[in-house]
C-alpha positions in Angstrom: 0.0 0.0 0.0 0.9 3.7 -0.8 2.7 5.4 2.0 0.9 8.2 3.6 2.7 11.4 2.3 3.6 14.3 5.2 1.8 17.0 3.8 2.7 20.7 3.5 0.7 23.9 3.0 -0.2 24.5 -0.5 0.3 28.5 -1.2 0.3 30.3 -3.8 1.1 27.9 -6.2 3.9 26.3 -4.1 3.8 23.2 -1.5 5.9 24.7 1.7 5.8 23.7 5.3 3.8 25.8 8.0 5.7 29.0 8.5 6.4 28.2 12.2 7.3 24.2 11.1 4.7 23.0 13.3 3.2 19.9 11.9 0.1 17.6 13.4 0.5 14.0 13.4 -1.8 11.8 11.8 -3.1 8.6 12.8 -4.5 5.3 11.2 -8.0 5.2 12.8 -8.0 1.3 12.5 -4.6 0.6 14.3 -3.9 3.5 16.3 -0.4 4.1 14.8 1.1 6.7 13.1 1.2 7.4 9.6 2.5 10.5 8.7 1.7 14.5 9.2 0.2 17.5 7.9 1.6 21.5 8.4 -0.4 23.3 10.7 -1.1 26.4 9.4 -1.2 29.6 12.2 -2.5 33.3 11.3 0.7 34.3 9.1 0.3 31.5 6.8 -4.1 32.0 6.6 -3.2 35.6 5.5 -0.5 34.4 3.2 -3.1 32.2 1.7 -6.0 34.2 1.7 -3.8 37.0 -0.2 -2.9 34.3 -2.8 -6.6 33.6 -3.0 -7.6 37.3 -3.9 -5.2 37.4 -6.6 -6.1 34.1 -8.1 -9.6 35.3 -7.8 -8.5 38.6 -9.6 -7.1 36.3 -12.3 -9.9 34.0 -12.7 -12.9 37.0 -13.3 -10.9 37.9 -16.3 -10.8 34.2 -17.6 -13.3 33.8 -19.8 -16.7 31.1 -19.5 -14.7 28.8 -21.9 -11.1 28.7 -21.0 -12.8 27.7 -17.4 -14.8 25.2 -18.8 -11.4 24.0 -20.3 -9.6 24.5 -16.9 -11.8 22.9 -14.9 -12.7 19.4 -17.0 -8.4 19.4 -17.0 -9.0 18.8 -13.2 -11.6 16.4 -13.2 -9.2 14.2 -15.7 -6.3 14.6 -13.4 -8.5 13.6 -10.4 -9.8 10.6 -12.6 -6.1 10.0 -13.5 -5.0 9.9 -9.8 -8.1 8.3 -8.2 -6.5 5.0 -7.2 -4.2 7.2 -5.2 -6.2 9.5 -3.9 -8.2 6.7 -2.6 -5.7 4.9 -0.8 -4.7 8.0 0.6 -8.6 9.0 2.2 -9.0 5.1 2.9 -5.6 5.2 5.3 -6.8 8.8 7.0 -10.4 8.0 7.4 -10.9 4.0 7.8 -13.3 4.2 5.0 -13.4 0.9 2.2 -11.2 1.5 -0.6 -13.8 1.3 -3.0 -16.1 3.8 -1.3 -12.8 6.1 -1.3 -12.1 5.8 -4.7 -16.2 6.2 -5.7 -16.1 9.3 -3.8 -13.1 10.3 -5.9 -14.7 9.6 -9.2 -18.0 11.6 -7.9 -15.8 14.7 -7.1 -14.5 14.6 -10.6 -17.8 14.2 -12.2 -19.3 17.4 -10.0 -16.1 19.2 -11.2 -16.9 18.5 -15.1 -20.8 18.9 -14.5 -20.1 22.6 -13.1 -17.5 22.8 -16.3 -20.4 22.4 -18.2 -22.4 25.2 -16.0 -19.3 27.8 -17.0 -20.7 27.6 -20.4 -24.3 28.4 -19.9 -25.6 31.7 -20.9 -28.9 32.0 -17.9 -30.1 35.4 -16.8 -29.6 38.9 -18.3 -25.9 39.9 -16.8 
């Protein structure tokens, strides 16, 4: 089975450990034991983030309805694409069956491409 990665904070386009190196263990709810660990974010690194968010926000209202709709089914394929893993990776934090996990997986992909699809609706009068 897939070792459990130690996660970092993802900011700004860029993985990077909490800015005070804290990290929270994480635990295999079936055995108890240890698997790996995830940064703990603190103020400094939700303000960091949230400023990365406003200009990817800024970025994204100027992208038009069909170079999102292109973006986002790109995301649902690499989802599809990484499923297996992904699975093994919810299945070892949560407890859950592997099949469920990787179901849950697909589903998120096929939300992803359904609202894709939305991106390209003209509703309304805006």
């Amino acid at each position: 089975m897939t070792a459990y990665p130690d996660t970092q904070l993802f900011i700004d386009g860029a993985w990077r450990p909490a800015s005070t190196g804290r990290a929270i263990d994480v635990f295999d709810p079936a055995t108890g034991r240890r698997i790996g660990s995830v940064a703990w974010a603190d103020r400094a690194d939700l303000d960091e983030a949230l400023s990365a968010a406003e200009r990817g926000f800024s970025i994204w209202s100027r992208t038009s309805a069909y170079d999102r709709a292109k973006l986002m089914r790109r995301a649902a394929d690499i989802l599809r694409g990484r499923a297996d893993e992904i699975a093994i990776i919810m299945t070892m934090e949560q407890g859950k069956p592997l099949e469920q996990s990787r179901l849950e997986t697909l589903a998120g992909a096929d939300i992803i491409d359904w609202f894709a699809g939305e991106a390209q609706r003209a509703y309304g009068s805006r």
